[in-house]
C-alpha positions as CSV (number, residue, x, y, z in Angstrom):
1,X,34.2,-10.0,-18.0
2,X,31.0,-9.5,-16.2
3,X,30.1,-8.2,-12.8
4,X,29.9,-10.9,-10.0
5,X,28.2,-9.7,-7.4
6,X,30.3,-10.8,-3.5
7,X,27.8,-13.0,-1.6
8,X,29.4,-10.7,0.9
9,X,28.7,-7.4,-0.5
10,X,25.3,-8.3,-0.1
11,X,25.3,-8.1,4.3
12,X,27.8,-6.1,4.6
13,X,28.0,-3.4,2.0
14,X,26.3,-0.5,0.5
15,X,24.9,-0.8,-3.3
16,X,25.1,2.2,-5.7
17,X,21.8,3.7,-5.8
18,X,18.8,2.5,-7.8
19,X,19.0,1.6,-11.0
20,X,16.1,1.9,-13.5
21,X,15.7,0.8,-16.8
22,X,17.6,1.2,-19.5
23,X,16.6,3.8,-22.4
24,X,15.9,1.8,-25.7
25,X,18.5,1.5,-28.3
26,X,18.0,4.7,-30.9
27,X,16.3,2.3,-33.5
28,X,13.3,1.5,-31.4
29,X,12.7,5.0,-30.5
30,X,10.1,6.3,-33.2
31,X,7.9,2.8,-32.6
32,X,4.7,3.7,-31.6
33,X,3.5,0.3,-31.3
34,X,6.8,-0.8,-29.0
35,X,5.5,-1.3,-25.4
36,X,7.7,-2.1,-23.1
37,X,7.2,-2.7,-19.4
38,X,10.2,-1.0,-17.1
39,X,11.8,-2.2,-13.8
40,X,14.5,-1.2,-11.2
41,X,15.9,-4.4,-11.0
42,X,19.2,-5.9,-12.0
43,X,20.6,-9.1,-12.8
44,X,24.0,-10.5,-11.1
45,X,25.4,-14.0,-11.7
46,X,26.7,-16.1,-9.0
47,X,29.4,-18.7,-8.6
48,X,28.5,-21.3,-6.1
49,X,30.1,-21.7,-3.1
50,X,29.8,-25.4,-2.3
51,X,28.9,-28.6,-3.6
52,X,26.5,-30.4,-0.8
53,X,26.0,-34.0,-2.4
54,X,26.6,-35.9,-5.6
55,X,24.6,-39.0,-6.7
56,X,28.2,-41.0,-6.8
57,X,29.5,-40.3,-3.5
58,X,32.0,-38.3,-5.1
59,X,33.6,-41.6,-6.7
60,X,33.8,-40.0,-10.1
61,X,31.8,-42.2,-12.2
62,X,28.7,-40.3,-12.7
63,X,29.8,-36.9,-11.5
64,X,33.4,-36.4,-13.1
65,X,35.3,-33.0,-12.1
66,X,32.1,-31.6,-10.2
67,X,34.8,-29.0,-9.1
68,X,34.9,-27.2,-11.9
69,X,32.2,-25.6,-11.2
70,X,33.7,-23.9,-8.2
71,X,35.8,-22.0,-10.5
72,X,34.3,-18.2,-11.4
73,X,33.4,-18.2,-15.5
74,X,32.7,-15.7,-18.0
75,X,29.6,-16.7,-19.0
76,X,30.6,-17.8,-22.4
77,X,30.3,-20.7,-24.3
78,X,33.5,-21.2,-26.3
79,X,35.5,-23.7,-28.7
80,X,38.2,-24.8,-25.9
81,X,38.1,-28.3,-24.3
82,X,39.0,-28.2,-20.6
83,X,38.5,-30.4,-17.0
84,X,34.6,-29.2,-17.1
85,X,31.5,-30.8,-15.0
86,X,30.1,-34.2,-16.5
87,X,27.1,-35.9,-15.7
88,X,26.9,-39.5,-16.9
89,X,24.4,-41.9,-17.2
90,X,23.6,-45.5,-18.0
91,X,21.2,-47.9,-17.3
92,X,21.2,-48.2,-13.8
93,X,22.0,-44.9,-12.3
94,X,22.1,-41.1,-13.7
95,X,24.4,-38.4,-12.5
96,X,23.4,-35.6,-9.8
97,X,24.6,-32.4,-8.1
98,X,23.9,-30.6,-5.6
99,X,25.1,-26.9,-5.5
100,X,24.4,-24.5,-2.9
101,X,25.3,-20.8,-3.9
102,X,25.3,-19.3,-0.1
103,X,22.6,-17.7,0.5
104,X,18.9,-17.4,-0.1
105,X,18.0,-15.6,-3.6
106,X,15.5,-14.3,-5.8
107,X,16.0,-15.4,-9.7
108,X,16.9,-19.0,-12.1
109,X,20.1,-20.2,-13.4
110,X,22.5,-20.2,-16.1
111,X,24.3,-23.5,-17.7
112,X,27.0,-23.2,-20.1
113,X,28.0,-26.2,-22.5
114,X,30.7,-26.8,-23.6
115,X,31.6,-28.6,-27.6
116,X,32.0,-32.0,-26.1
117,X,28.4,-32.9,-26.3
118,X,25.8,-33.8,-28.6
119,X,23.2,-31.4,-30.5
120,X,21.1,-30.8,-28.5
121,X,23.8,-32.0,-25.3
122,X,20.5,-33.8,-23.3
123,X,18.1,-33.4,-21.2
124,X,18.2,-32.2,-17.0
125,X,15.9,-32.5,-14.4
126,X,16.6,-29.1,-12.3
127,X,15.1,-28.8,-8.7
128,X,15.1,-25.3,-6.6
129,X,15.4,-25.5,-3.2
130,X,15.0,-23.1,-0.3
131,X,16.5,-26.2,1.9
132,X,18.7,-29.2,0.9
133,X,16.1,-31.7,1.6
134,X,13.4,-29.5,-1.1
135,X,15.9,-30.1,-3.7
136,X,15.5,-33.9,-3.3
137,X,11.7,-33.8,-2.8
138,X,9.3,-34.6,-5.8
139,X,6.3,-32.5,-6.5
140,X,2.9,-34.4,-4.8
141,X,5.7,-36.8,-3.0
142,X,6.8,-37.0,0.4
143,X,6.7,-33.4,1.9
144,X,4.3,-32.2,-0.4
145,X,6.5,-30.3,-3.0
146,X,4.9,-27.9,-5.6
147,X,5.6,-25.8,-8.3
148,X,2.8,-23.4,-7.4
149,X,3.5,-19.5,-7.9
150,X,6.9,-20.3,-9.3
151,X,8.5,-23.6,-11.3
152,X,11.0,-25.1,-9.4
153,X,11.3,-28.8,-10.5
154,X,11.3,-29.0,-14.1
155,X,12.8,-30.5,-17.0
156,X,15.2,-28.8,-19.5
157,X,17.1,-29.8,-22.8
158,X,20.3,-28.2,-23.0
159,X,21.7,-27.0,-26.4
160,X,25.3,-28.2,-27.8
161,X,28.1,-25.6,-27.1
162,X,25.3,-23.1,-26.1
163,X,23.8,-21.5,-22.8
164,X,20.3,-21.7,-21.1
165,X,19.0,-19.3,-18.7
166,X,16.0,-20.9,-16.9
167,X,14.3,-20.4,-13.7
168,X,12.5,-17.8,-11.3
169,X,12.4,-18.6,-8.1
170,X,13.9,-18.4,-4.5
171,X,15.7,-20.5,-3.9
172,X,19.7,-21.1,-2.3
173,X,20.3,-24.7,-3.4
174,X,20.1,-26.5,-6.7
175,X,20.2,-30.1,-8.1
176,X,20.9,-30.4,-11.2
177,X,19.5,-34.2,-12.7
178,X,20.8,-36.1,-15.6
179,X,17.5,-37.2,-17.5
180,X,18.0,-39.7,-19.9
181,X,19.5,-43.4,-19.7
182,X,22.3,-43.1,-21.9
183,X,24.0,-39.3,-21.6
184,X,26.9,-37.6,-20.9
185,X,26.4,-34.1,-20.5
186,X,29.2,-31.8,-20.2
187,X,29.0,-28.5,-18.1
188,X,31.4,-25.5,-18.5
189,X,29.7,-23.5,-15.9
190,X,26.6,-23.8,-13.6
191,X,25.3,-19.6,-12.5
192,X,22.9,-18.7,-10.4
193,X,21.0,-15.5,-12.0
194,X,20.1,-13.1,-8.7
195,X,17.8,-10.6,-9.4
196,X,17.3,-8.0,-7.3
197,X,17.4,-3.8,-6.5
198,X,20.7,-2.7,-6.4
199,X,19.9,-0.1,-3.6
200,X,22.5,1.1,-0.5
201,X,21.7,-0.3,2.7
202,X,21.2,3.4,4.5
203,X,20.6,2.1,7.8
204,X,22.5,0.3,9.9
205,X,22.6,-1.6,13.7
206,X,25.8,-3.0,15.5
207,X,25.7,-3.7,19.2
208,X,27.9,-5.9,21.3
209,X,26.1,-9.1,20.9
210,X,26.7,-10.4,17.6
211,X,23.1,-12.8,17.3
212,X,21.4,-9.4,17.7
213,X,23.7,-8.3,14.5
214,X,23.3,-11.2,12.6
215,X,19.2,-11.2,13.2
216,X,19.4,-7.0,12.4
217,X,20.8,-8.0,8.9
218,X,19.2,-11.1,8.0
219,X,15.5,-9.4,8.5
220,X,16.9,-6.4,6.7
221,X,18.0,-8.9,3.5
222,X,14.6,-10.7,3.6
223,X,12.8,-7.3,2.8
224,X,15.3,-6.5,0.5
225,X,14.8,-9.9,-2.0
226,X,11.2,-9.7,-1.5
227,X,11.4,-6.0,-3.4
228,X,11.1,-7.1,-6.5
229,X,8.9,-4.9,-9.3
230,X,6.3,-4.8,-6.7
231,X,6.8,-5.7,-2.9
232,X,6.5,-9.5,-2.4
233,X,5.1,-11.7,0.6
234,X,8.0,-14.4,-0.5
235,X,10.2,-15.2,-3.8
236,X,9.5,-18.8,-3.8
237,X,5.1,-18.6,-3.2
238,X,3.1,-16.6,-3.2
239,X,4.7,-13.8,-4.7
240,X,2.0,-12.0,-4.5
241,X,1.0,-8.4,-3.0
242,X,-0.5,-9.1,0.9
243,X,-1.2,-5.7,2.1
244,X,-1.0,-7.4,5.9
245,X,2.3,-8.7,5.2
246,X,3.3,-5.4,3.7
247,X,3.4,-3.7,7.4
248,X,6.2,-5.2,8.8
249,X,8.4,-4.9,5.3
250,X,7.5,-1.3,5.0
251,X,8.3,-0.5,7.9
252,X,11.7,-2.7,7.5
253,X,12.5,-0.3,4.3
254,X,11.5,2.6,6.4
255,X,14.6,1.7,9.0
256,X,16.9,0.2,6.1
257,X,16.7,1.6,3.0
258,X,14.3,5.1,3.2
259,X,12.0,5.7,0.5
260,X,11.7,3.3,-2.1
261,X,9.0,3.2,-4.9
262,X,8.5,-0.1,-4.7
263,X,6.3,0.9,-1.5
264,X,3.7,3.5,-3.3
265,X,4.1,1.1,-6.5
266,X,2.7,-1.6,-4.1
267,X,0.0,0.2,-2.1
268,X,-1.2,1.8,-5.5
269,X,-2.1,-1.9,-6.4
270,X,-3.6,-2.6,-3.5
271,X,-5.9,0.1,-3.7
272,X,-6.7,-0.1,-7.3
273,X,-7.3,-3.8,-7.2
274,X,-9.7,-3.4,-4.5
275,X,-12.8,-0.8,-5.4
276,X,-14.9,-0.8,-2.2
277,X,-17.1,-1.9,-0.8
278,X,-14.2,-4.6,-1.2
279,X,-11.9,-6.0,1.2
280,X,-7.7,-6.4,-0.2
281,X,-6.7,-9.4,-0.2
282,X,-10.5,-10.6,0.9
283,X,-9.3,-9.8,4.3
284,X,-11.0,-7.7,6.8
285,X,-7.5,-6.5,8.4
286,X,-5.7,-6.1,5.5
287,X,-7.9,-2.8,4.5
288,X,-7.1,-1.9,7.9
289,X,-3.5,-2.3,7.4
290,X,-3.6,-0.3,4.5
291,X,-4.8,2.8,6.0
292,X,-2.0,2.4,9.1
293,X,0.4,1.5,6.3
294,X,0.1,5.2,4.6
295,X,0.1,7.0,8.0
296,X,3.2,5.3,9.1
297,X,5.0,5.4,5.1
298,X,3.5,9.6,5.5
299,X,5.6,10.0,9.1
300,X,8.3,8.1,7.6
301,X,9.0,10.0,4.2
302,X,6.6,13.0,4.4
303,X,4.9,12.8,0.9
304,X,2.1,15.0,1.4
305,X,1.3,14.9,-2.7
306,X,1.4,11.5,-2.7
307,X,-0.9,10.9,0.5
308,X,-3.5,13.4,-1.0
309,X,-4.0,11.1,-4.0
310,X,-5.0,8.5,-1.3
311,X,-7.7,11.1,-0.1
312,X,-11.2,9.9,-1.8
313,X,-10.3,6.0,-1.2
314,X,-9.4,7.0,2.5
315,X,-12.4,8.8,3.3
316,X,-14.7,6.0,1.7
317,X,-12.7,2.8,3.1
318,X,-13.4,4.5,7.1
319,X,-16.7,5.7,6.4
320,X,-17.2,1.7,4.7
321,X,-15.0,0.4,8.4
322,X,-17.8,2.7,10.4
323,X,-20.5,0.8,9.5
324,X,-18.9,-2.6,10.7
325,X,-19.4,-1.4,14.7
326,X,-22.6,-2.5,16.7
327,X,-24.5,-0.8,19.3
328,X,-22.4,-1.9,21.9
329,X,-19.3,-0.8,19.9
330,X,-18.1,-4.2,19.4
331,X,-16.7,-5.1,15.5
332,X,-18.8,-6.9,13.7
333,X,-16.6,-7.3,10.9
334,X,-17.0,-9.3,7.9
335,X,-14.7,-11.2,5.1
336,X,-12.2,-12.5,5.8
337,X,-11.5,-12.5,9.7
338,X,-8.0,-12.8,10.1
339,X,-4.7,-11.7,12.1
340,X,-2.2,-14.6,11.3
341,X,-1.8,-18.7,10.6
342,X,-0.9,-19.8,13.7
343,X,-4.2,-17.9,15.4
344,X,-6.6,-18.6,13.0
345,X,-8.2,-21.0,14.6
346,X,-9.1,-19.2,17.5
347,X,-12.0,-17.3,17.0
348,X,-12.2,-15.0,20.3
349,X,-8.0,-14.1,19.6
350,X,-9.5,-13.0,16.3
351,X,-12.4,-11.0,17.6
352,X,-9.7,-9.4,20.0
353,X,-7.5,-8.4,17.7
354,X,-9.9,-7.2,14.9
355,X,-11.3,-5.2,17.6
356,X,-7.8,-3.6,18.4
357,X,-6.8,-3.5,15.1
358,X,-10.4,-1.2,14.3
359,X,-9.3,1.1,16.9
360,X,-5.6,1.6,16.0
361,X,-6.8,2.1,12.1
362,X,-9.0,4.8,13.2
363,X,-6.6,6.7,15.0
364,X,-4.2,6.8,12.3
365,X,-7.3,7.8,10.3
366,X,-7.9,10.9,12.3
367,X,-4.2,11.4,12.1
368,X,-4.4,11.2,8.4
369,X,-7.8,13.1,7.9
370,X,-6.6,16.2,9.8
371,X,-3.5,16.3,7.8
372,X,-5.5,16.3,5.1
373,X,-8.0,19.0,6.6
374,X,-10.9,16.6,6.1
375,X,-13.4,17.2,9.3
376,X,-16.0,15.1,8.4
377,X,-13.8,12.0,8.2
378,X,-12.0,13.3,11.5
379,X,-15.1,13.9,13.2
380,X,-15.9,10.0,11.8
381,X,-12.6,8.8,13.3
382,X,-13.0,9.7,16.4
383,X,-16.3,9.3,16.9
384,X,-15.6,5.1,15.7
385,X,-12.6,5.4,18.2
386,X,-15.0,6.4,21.2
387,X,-17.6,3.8,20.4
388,X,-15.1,1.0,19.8
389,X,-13.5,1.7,23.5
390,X,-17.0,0.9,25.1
391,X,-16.1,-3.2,24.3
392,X,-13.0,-4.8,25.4
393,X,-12.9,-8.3,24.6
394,X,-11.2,-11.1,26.8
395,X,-7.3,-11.1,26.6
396,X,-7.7,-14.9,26.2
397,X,-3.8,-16.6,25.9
398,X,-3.3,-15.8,22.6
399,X,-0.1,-13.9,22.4
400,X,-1.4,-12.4,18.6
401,X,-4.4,-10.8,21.0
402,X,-3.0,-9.5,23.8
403,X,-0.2,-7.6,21.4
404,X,-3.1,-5.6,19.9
405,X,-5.1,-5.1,23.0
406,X,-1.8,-3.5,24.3
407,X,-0.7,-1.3,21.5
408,X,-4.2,-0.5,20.8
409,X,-4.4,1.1,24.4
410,X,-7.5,-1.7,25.0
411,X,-5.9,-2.7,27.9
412,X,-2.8,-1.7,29.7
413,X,0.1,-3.2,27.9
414,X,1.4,-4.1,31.1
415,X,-1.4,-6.0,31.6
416,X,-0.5,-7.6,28.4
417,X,3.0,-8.7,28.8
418,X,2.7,-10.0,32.5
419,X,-0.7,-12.5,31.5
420,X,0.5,-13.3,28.3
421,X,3.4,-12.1,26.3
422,X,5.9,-13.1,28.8
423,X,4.9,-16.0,29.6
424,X,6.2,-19.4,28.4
425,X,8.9,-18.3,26.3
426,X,8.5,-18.0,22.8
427,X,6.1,-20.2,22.8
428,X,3.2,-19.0,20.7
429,X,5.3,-16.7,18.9
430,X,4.6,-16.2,14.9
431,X,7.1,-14.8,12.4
432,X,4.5,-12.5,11.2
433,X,2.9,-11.2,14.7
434,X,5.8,-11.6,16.7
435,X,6.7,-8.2,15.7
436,X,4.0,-6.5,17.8
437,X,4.3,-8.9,20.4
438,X,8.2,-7.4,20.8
439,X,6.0,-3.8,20.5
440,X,4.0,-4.6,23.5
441,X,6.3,-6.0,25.1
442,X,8.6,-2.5,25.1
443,X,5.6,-0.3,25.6
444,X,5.0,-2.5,29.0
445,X,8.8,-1.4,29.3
446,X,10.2,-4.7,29.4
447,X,13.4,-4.7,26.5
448,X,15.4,-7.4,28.0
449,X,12.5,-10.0,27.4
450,X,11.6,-8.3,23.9
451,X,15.3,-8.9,23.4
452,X,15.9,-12.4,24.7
453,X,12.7,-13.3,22.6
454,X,14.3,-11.9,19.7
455,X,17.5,-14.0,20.2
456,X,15.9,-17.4,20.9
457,X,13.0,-17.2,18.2
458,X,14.6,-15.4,15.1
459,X,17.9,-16.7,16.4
460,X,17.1,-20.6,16.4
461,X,16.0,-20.0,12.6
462,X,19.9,-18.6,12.1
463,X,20.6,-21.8,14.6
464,X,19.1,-24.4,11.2
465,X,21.3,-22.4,8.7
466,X,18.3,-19.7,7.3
467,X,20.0,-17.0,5.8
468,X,16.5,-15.3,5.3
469,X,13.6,-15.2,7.6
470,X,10.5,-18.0,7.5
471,X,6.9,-17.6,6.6
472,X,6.0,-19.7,10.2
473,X,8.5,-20.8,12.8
474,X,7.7,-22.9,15.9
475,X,10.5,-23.4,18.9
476,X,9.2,-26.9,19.3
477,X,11.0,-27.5,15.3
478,X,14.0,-27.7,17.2
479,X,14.0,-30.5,19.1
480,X,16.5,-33.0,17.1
481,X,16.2,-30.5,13.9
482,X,18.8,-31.1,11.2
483,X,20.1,-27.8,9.7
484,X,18.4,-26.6,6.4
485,X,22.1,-26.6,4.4
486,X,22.6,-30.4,4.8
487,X,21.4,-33.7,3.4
488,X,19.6,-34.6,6.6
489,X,20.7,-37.6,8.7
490,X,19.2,-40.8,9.0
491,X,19.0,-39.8,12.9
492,X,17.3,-36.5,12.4
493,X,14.4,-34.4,11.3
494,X,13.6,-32.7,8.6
495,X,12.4,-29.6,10.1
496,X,11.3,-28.4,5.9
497,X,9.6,-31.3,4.9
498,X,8.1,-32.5,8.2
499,X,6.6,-29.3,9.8
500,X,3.8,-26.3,8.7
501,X,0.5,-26.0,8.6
502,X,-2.6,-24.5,6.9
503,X,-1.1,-23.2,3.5
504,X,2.5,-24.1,4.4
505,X,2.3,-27.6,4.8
506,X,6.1,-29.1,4.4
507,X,8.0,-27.4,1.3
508,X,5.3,-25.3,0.3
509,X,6.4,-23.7,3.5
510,X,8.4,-20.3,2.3
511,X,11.8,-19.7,3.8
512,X,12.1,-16.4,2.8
513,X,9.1,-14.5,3.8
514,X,9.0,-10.2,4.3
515,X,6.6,-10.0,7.2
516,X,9.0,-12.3,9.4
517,X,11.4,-9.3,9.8
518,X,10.1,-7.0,12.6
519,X,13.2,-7.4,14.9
520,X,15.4,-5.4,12.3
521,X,12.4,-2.7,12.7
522,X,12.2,-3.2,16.3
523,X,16.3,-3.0,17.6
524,X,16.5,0.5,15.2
525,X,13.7,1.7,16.9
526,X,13.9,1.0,20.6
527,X,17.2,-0.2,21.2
528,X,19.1,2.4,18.6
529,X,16.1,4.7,20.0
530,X,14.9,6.6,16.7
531,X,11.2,7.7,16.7
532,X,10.0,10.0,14.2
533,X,8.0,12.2,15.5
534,X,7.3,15.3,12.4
535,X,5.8,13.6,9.0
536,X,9.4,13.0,6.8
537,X,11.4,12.0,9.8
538,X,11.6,16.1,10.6
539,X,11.8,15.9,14.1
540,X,12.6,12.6,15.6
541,X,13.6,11.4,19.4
542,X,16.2,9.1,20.3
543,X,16.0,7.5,23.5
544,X,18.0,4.4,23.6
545,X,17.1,1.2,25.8
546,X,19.7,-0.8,25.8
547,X,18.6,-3.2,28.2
548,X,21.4,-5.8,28.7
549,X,23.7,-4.4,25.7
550,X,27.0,-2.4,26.7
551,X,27.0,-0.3,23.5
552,X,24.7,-0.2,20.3
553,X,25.6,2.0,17.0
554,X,24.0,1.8,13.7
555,X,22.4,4.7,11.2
556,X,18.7,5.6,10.2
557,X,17.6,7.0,7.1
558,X,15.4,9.8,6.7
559,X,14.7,12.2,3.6
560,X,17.2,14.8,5.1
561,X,20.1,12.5,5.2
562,X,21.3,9.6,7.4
563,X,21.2,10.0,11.1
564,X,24.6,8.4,12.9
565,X,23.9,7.2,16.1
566,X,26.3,5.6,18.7
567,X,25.1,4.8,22.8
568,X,27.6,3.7,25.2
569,X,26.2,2.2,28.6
570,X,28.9,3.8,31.6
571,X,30.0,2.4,34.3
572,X,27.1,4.0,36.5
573,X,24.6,2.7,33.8
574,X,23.9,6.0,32.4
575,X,24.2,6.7,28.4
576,X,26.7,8.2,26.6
577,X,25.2,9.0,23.4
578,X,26.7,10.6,20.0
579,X,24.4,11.7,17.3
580,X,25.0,13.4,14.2
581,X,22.0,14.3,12.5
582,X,21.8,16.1,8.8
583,X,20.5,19.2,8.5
584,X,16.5,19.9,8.8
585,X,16.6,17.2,11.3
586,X,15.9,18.2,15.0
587,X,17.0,15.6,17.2
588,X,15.0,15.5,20.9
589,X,15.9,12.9,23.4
């Protein structure tokens, strides 16, 4: 019998290393002409957990022994009759299920017929969604559904005492449609196929407040679907390499899973799809985030091979960024002039921010440059850095802006957090940006409102039943919301359908989107306390703020080994800290 992978196993346990393609069968070995393309990941098949609605009402008519389905399978058609799933239709209505398999995942499903049908056994209409209410949408209907990037409402014909895998998308829920006006369609199983890298979660966060856990982990399996062959925005659209969006995952992998080559793989593509004077993606910033990208990934894992073969691009992408600075050492930027969705209509946020984001992409270009013993690029760094800090723009309300203008050192992040960050709430917040709005907000020393922000933004997404993190996310969805894992009331809105913007109008929105996972980043890093501080995590401080937490322990993954970690707040509101670190790691607090 095949592998079934625990829903389970995937929050709570430890895979068994990466595994890469298989080696071709002896008889293809002396084929010249063979190409093949490899990949890291596998392929698990999953029962599902729950039926959510059937077109009958569960009466039995049109949807006869939809429990069936319930019950683990083999995966193979065979020559016994049994108490299996039926569809029916007739004239006036056509059997439906809904089946929701637990959790948000990357792949397509399997259907297994059984001998009581017809050759072929019919037609179905099968519909992905990320929410309940997207499997019952129509594409160009109510909502806006599409099959852009990935199909997810299509048609299929089933073969007789057979099976069909179809299906690539991301998706947690399915309906499943008979199609014509006369069928009866019999269904020995119904599988989701998850695709995914079968990689150990390394690192690790547990603290006393169980939200905080439940955020830590569900940021941490975002990532982890969106690492397919190459690093993903989202597995439902676009599925496409953004090198902005790429920050907060890599920086996710760095805290969860240590070096993956999905990150190089991804970067590598970035760079070689873009020959300059060209801008990744067609956006200003997301050059920029590619060179803090490879200074972070080189502090992180300490590749000093692989950071030299970024040399020549590096050197000609900041001499290129040089010559977008005026006189006056303001940015004068051109492309695409973008931070995130939810500021990009605010013009003077974006001029803040691409200003801030100029200087922190020539800092870690000096870093980078004198690693690298290039002077002339150093000497070009700092030189940008100097002229850049003659212009600070207006901090304006725009929490996007005033999280650069802190980090960036523009102005004070104090400054930052008491005008704007901490001010009305979450409010203003953005899945993608909120992740350096929590940085500010701890450089202006202020963890408990980083952390409270955490807990009601990425929390009230947990609060609707996501099981992954969202592309966009506004506190205001809330009012009178119904949860994403039921057919939504009469009395209630459908926060999937109803909400989004710009490209994510209603269920083009993705629910399952990398750069939306900052907080697992952020907790590891300034509540667990670990800041590399060497390139390849050689020297590292811990310094633990555990603001309104009683005790925090988790693990962090370097190239030496795993670093255990466990702080304990006493009774005089001192910490009690245990680390055991690998060898070649120096630990400073």
């Amino acid at each position: 019998m095949r592998k079934i992978l625990s829903l389970t196993l995937i929050f709570l346990l430890s895979f068994n290393g990466i595994v890469s393609a298989q080696e071709l069968p002896p008889v293809f070995k002396n084929d010249k002409d063979l190409k093949t393309r490899p990949t890291s990941l596998v392929t698990k098949y999953l029962t599902p957990t729950r039926i959510v609605w059937t077109s009958d009402n569960n009466s039995g008519k049109y949807v006869v022994n939809p429990q069936s389905v319930l019950i683990q399978g083999n995966g193979q058609a065979d020559l016994n009759r049994g108490k299996y799933l039926k569809l029916v239709s007739d004239g006036t209505h056509k059997g439906g299920i809904i089946l929701d398999f637990g959790r948000e995942i990357q792949g397509g499903i399997e259907i297994i017929t059984s001998s009581s049908n017809k050759n072929p056994a019919g037609k179905l209409r099968i519909r992905f969604g990320e929410s309940v209410a997207e499997t019952m949408s129509d594409i160009g209907g109510k909502g806006g559904a599409t099959n852009d990037h990935a199909m997810r409402d299509f048609e299929v014909t089933l073969p007789w005492l057979g099976r069909l895998l179809v299906g690539e998308s991301g998706f947690r829920f399915v309906r499943i449609d008979a199609v014509d006006a006369d069928a009866a369609i019999e269904i020995k199983e119904v599988n989701a196929a998850f695709s995914y890298r079968d990689i150990p979660y390394l690192g690790s966060f547990r603290c006393n407040d169980e939200r905080l856990n439940d955020i830590w982990m569900t940021g941490a399996y975002t990532v982890h679907l969106n690492m397919q062959d190459y690093l993903w925005d989202a597995i439902k659209r676009d599925r496409l390499v953004w090198v902005g969006d790429l920050h907060p995952e890599v920086m996710t992998i760095n805290t969860v899973f240590g070096y993956n080559e999905v990150v190089p793989k991804s970067l590598d593509l970035a760079r070689d799809l873009t020959p300059l004077p060209g801008w990744m993606n067609d956006i200003s910033s997301y050059s920029m985030w590619w060179v803090i990208l490879h200074r972070d990934w080189y502090l992180y894992q300490g590749n000093l091979d692989y950071l030299k073969e970024q040399q020549d691009y590096l050197s000609r992408l900041l001499k290129f960024l040089s010559e977008k600075i005026d006189e006056n050492g303001k940015e004068k930027l051109d492309g695409g002039r973008f931070l995130d969705w939810p500021s990009s209509g605010n013009p003077e946020a974006i001029h803040a921010g691409l200003q801030s984001m100029m200087i922190m992409t020539f800092e870690a270009g000096e870093e980078l440059s004198k690693i690298l013993k290039d002077t002339e690029s150093q000497k070009l760094c700092q030189a940008a850095v100097k002229k850049l800090k003659k212009h600070v723009p207006a901090i304006t309300t725009s929490k996007q802006a005033a999280a650069l203008l802190g980090i960036s050192g523009l102005i004070p992040a104090e400054r930052a957090n008491k005008e704007v960050l901490s001010k009305n709430g979450v409010h203003g917040m953005s899945t993608f940006y909120g992740y350096y709005m929590l940085d500010a907000r701890a450089k202006a020393g202020d963890y408990i409102g980083a952390l409270n922000n955490i807990r009601q933004y990425w929390g009230a997404m947990l609060d609707l039943g996501a099981t992954s993190f969202w592309e966009d996310f506004d506190i205001d969805w809330m009012k009178n919301a119904a949860r994403i894992d039921e057919v939504v009331p009469a009395d209630k809105v459908d926060v999937h359908g109803s909400y989004g913007a710009y490209c994510y109008k209603g269920f083009r929105h993705s629910f399952c989107h990398g750069w939306a996972s900052g907080p697992t980043t952020w907790l590891s890093r300034y509540v667990l306390g670990v800041e590399p501080l060497d390139a390849g995590c050689k020297k590292v401080r811990i310094s633990p703020n555990l603001g309104d937490l009683e005790w925090v322990e988790g693990s962090f993954p370097t190239p030496q080994g795993v670093i255990q970690i466990k702080h304990t707040k006493q009774a005089d509101g001192k910490i009690k800290s245990e680390i055991k670190a690998p060898d070649g790691v120096i630990v400073q607090k």
